[in-house]
C-alpha positions as CSV (number, residue, x, y, z in Angstrom):
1,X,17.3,29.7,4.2
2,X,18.9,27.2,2.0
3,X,18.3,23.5,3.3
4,X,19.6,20.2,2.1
5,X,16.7,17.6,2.4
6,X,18.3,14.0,1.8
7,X,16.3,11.1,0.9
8,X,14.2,13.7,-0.9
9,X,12.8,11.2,-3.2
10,X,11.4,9.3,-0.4
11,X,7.4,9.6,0.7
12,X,8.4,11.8,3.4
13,X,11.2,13.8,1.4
14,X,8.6,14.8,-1.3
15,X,6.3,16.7,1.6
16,X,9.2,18.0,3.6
17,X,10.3,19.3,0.1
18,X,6.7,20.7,-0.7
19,X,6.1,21.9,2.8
20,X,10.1,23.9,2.7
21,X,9.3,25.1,-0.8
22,X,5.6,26.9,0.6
23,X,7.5,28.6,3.3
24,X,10.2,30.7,0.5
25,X,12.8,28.2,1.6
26,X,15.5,27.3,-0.8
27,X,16.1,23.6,-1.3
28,X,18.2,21.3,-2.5
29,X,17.0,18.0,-3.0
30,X,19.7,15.1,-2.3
31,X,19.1,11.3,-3.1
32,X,20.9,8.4,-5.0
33,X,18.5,8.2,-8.0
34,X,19.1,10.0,-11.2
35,X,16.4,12.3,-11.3
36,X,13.3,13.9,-8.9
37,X,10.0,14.9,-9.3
38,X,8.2,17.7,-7.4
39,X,5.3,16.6,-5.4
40,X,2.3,18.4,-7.2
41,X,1.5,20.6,-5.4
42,X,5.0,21.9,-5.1
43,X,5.2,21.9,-9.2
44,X,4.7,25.7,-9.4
45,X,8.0,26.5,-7.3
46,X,10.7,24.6,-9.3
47,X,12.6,28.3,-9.3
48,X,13.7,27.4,-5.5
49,X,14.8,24.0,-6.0
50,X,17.6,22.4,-7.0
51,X,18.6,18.5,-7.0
52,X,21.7,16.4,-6.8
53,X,22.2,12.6,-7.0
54,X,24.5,12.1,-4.1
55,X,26.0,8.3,-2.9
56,X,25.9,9.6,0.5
57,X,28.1,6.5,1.4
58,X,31.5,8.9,0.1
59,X,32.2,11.4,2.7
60,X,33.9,13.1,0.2
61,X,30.7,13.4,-2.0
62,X,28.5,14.1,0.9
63,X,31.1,17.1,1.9
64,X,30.9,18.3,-2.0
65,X,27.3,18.1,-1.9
66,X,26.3,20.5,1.2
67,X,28.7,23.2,0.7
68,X,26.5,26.4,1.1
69,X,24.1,25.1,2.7
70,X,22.3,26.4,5.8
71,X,20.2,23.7,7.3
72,X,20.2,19.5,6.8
73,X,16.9,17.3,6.9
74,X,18.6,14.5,6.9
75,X,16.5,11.1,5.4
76,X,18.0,8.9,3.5
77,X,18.5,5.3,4.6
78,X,16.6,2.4,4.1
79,X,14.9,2.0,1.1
80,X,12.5,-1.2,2.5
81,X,9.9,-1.3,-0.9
82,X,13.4,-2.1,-3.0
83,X,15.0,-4.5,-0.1
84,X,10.9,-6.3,0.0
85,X,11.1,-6.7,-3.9
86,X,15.1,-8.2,-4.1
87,X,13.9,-10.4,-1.5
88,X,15.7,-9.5,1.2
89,X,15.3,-9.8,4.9
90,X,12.9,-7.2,6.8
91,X,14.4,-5.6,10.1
92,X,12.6,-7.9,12.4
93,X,15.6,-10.5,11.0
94,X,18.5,-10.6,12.6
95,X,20.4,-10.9,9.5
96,X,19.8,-7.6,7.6
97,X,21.2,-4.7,5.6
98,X,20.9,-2.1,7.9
99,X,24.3,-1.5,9.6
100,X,27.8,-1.2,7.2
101,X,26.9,-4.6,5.4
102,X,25.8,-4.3,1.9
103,X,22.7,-5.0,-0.3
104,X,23.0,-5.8,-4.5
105,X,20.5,-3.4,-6.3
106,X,20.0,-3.0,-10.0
107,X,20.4,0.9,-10.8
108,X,19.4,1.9,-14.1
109,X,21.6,1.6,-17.1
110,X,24.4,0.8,-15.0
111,X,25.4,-2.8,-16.4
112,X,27.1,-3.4,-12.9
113,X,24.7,-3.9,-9.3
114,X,25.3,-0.8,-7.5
115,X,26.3,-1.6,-3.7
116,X,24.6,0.5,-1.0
117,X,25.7,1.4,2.2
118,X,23.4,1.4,5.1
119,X,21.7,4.2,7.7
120,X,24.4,3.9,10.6
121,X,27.5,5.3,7.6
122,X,25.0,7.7,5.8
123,X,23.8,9.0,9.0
124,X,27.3,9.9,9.8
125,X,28.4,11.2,7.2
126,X,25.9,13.9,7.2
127,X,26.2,15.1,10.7
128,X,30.6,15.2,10.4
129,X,30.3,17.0,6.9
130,X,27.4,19.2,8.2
131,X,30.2,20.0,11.4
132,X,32.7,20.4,8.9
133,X,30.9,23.0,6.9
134,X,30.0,24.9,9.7
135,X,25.8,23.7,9.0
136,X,24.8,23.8,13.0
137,X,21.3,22.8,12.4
138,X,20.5,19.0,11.5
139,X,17.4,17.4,11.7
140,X,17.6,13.8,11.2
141,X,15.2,10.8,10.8
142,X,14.7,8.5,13.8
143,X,12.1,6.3,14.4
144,X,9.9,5.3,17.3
145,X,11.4,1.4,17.2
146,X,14.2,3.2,19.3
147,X,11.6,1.5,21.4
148,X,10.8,-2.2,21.4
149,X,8.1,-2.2,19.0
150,X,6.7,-3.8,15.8
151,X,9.9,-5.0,14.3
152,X,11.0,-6.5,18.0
153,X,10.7,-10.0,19.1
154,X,8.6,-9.2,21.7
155,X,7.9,-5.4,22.9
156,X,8.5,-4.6,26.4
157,X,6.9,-1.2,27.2
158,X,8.0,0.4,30.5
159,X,4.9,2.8,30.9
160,X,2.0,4.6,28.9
161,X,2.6,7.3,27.5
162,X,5.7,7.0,25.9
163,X,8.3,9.8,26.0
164,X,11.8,10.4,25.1
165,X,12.9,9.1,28.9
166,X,11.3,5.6,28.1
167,X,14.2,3.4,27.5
168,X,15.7,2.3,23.9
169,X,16.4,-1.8,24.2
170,X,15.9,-2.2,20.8
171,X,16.4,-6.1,19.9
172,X,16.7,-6.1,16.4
173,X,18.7,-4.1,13.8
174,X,16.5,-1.6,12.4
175,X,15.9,0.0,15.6
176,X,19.5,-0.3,16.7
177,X,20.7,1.5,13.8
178,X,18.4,4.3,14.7
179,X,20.1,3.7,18.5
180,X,23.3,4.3,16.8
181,X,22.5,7.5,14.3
182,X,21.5,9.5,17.8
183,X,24.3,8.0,19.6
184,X,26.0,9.8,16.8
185,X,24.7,13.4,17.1
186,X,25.6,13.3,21.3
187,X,29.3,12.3,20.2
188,X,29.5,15.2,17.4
189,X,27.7,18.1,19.5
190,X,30.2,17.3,22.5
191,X,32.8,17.9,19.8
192,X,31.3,20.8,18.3
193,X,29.1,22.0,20.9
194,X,27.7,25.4,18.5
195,X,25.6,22.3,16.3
196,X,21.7,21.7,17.4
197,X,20.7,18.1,16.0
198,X,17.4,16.8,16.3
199,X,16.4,13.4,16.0
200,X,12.9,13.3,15.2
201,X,11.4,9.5,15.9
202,X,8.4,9.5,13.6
203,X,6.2,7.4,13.6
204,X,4.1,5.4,10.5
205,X,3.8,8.2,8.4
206,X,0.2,8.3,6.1
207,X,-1.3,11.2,4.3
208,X,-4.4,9.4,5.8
209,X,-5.2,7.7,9.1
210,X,-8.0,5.2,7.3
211,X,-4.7,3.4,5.7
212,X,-3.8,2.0,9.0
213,X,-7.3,0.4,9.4
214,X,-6.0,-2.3,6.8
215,X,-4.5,-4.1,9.3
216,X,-6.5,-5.6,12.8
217,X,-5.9,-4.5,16.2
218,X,-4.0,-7.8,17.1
219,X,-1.4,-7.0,14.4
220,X,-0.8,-3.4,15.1
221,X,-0.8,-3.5,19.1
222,X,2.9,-3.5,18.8
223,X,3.3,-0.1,17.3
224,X,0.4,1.2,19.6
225,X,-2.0,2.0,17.0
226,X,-0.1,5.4,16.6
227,X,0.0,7.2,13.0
228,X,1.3,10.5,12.2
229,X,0.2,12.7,9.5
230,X,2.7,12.5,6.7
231,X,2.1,16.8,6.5
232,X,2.3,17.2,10.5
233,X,5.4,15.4,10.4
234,X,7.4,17.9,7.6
235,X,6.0,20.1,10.0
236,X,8.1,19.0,13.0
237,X,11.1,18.6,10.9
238,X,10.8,22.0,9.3
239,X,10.3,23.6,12.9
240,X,13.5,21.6,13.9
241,X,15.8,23.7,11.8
242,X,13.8,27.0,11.6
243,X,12.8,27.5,15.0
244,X,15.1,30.2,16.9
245,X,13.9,31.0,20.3
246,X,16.7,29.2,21.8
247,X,15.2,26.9,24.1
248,X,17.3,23.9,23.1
249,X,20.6,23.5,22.0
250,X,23.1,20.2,21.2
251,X,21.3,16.6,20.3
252,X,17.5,16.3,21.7
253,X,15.3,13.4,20.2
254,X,11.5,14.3,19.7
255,X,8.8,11.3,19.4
256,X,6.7,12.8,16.4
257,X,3.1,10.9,16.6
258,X,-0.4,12.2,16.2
259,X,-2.0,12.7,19.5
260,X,-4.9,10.2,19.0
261,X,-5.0,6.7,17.8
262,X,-5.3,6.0,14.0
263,X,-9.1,5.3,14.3
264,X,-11.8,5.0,16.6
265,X,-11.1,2.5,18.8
266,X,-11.2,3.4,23.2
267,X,-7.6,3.6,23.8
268,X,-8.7,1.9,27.6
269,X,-10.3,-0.6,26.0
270,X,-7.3,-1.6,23.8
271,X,-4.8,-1.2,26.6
272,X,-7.0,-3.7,29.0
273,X,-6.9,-6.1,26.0
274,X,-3.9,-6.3,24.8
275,X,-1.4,-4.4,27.4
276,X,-3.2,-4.2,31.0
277,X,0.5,-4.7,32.7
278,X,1.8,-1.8,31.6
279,X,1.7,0.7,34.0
280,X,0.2,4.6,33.3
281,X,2.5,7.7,34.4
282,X,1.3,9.6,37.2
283,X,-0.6,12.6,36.0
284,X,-1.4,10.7,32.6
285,X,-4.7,9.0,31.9
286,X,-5.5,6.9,28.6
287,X,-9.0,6.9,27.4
288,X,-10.8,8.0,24.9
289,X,-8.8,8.4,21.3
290,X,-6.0,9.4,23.1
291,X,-2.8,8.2,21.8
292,X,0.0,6.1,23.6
293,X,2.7,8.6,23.1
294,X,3.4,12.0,25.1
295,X,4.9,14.4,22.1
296,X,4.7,17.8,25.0
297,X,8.8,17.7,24.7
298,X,8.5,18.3,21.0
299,X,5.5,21.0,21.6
300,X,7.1,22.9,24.2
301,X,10.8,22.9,22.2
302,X,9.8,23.1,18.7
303,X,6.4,24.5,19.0
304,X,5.2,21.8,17.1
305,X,1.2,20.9,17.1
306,X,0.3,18.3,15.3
307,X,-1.2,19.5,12.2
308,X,-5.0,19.2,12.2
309,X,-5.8,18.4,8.5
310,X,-8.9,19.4,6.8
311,X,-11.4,17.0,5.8
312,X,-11.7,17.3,1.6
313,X,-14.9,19.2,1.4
314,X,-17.7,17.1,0.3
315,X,-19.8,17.6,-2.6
316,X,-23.2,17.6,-3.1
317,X,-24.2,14.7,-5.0
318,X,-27.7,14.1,-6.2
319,X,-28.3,10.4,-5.2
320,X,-30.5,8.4,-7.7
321,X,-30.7,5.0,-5.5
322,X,-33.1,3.9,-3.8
323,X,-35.4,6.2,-1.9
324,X,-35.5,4.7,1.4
325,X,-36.1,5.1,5.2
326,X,-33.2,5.8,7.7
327,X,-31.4,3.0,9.0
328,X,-32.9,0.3,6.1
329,X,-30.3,-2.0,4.4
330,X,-30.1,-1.7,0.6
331,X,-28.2,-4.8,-0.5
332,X,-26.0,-5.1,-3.4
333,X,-24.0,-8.3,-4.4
334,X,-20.2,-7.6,-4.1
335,X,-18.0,-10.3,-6.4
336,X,-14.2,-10.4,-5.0
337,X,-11.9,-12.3,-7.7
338,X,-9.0,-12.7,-5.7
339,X,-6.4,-14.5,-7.7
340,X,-2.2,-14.4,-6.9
341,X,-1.7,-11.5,-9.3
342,X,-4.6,-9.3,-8.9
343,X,-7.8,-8.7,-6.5
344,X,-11.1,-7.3,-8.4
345,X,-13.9,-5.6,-6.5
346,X,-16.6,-5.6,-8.5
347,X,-20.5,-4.4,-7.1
348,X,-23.5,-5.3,-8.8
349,X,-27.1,-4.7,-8.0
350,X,-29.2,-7.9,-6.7
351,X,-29.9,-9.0,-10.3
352,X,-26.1,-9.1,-11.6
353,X,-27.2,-7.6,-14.4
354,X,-26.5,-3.8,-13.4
355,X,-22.5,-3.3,-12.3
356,X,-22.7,-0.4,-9.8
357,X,-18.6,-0.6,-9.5
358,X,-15.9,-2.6,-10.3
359,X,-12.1,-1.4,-9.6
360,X,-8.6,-3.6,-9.3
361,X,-5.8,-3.4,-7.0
362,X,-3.7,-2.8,-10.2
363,X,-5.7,0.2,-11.2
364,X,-4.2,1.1,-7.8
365,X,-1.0,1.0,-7.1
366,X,2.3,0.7,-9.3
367,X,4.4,-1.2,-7.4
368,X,2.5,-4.1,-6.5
369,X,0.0,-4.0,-9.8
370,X,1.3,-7.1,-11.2
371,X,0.7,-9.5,-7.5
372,X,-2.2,-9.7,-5.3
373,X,-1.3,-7.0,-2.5
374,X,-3.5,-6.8,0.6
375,X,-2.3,-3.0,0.8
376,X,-3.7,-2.8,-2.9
377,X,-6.9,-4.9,-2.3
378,X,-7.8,-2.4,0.3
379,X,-7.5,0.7,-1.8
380,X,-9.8,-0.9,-4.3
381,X,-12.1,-1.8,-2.1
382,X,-12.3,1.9,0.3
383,X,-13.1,3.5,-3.8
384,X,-16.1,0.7,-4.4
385,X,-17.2,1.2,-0.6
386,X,-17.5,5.0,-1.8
387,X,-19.1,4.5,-4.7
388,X,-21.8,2.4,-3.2
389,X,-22.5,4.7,-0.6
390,X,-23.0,7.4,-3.2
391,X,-25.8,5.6,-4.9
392,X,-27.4,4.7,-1.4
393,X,-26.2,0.7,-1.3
394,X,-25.7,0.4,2.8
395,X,-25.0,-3.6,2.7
396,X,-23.7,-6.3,0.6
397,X,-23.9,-9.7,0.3
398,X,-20.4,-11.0,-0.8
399,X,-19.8,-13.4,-3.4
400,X,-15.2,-14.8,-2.6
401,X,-14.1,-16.7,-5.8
402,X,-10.7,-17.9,-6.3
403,X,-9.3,-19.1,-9.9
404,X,-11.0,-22.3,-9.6
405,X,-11.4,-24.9,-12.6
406,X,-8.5,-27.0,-13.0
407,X,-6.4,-23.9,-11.0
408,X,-5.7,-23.2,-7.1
409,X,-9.6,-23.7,-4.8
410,X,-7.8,-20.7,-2.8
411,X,-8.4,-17.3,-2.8
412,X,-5.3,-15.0,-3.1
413,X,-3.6,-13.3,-0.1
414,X,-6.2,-9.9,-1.6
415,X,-9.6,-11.4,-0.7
416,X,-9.5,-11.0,3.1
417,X,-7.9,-7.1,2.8
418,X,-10.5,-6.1,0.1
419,X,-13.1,-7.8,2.9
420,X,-12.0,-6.2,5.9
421,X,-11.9,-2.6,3.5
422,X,-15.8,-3.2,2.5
423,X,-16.7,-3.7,6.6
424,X,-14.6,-0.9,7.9
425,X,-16.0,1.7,5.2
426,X,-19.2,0.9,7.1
427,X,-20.8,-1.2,4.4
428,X,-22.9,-4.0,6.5
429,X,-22.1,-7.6,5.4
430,X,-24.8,-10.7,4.5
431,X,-24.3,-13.6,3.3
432,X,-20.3,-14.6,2.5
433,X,-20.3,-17.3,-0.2
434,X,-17.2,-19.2,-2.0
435,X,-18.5,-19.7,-5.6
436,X,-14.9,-20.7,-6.6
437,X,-15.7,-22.8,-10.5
438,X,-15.1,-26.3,-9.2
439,X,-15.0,-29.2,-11.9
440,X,-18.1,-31.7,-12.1
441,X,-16.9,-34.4,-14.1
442,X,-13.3,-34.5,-13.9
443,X,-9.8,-32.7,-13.4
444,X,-8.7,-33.0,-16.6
445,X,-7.7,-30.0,-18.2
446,X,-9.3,-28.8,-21.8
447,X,-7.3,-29.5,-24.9
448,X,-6.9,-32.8,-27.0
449,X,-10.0,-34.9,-28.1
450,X,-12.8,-35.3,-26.0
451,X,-16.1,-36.8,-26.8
452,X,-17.2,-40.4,-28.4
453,X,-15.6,-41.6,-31.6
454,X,-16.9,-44.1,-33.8
């Protein structure tokens, strides 16, 4: 089968590309940028794959662009890393480039700013050209703020666990737009009834679940502590357009979530806390690591399981720490720089003398290697958590510094991420100390003449 995957570019286009690749699909890759990359693992099949830079905002291109095409995964729309670093608003603002306004962006060697249309026109688009061509099956990209979630000014959740009969009240535009794009694929299947559109509402999409322990509990009891896989999910979309067994037919939206929470916390214990008015659906119980979404519809339609991935096999290391009993803290001295354009992790034995690791959010990430990024911090962090554990350092007394001296007494936004990291990758914590450099004889900067003169 030959299938059009827009937004292929994207972090979830890449392993919807890989996983269509794997299967002896045909693909054609569809996204606004110049050029694409295959994922690596997908670098062996280039024969089967073919890309086009597409503004999906021109029906006419869009229509160009499909001909002979068997299947859409459509996932273009907002690109939210490029909208963070122009400054714009994020959805939970009211004011926000998600609908037919417009955002500036910078595009290359193109001396003019390229304007770019948003997910409600896109979304269309693709679903009239796909009925125009004759392409009757569409998967598109949803998202689970259909329901009032993290981007809402205040959730309202009707009952535990969520399925596709909870009701969408979205109250800000992100969600709305996603409102909009399935209100789209009921009006074009009662036109062109022979079309089968699914709208898949994913939700955060990880390659692993230990990224979403960055953030606390508090902050992520909005979006119900859900994850899914990012391979589980090409999965679902992949099944969307493949599977033939003709138990559904027209527009049917899927909630696409792992079926446990993102990490170990008691799913009763976290409902008591944070949502104990929120009633639980007869026959339904939440406990355990159970997750707060019901995802049956999508099994029972689409055959879709989530995906259980296989923990990387470990290998054998030959540990040359300390030889000691089970259970007894070995202590090494952990020295966080965080400044406002970088966090540094660096582990040292007792001493300081012996460095047992020492990584940077730059060494990291791309994106953010030139500002302090909590998401960054973290990563450095979870590698020097790993690295002590391999050389039998259980605890660590932490040493927080800022830039000090004559610059800022506070530590950058990275210090309390790269923290948090080093106590959820089960390191045990000691003493915290600030040994930001303070000044002991004056503020004045260095520079100019200094000392007695006769």
């Amino acid at each position: 089968m030959k299938i059009a995957i827009t937004g292929s570019n994207g972090s979830v286009g890449k392993r919807v590309v890989a996983l269509a690749l794997k299967q002896n699909h045909l693909v054609l890759g569809i996204d606004i940028g110049p050029t694409s990359n295959l994922p690596p693992d997908a670098e062996g099949l280039k024969s089967s794959f073919d890309y086009k830079s597409v503004d999906l905002r021109s029906y006419q291109d869009t229509l160009a662009a499909l001909q002979g095409c068997e299947a859409i995964i459509h996932l273009a729309g907002l690109y939210q890393l490029i909208l963070q670093l122009l400054g714009c608003p994020n959805p939970t603002d009211y004011v926000v480039n998600t609908h037919n306004t417009y955002v500036y962006l910078p595009f290359r060697f193109i001396d003019e700013f390229d304007i770019e249309n948003r997910n409600v026109v896109v979304s269309y688009n693709v679903l009239r050209a796909a009925a125009e061509l004759h392409i009757t099956r569409v998967a598109q990209a949803s998202s689970v703020n259909v329901v009032t979630m993290v981007y809402s000014l205040g959730p309202k959740f009707h009952y535990f666990p969520i399925d596709e009969q909870h009701p969408c009240q979205p109250d800000e535009p992100y969600g709305l737009s996603k409102v909009i794009c399935e209100a789209q694929a009921d009006s074009i299947v009662r036109r062109y009834p022979d079309m089968s559109i699914a709208s898949m509402r994913l939700h955060w999409s990880l390659p692993d679940p230990k990224l979403a322990a960055a953030l606390e509990d508090s902050k992520r009891k909005n979006d119900l502590w859900g994850y899914v896989h990012e391979d589980s999910g090409a999965d679902a979309f992949l099944l969307a357009v493949t599977e033939d067994s003709g138990k559904w037919s027209g527009h049917e939206p899927f909630f696409i979530a792992a079926p446990t929470l993102a990490y170990g916390e008691h799913s009763d214990a976290l409902k008591a806390e944070y949502w104990p008015d929120v009633p639980i659906k007869e026959g339904f119980e939440i406990s355990g690591n159970k997750g707060f979404f019901d995802c049956s519809k999508a099994e029972r339609l689409l055959g879709w399981p989530p995906k259980k991935v296989k923990a990387p096999k470990e290998e054998t290391t030959v540990s040359l720490g300390p030889q000691v009993a089970e259970g007894e803290k070995v202590f090494g001295v952990a020295h966080i720089f965080a400044s406002f354009n970088d966090t540094f992790v660096h582990v040292t034995d007792l001493s300081g003398k012996e460095t047992i690791s020492r990584v940077t959010g730059g060494m990291k990430v791309k994106a953010d290697r030139d500002e302090s990024s909590p998401y960054a911090a973290m990563l450095a962090a979870q590698d020097v958590a790993a690295r002590c554990r391999e050389v039998g350092i259980t605890a660590l007394h932490i040493k927080l510094r800022a830039t000090g001296g004559t610059g800022t007494k506070t530590p950058g936004p990275g210090a309390q991420s790269a923290l948090r990291a080093l106590a959820r990758a089960g390191m045990n914590i000691g003493r915290i100390e600030d040994v930001t450099p303070v000044p002991t004889d004056s503020t004045r900067r260095k520079g100019g003449r200094r000392g007695r003169r006769l």
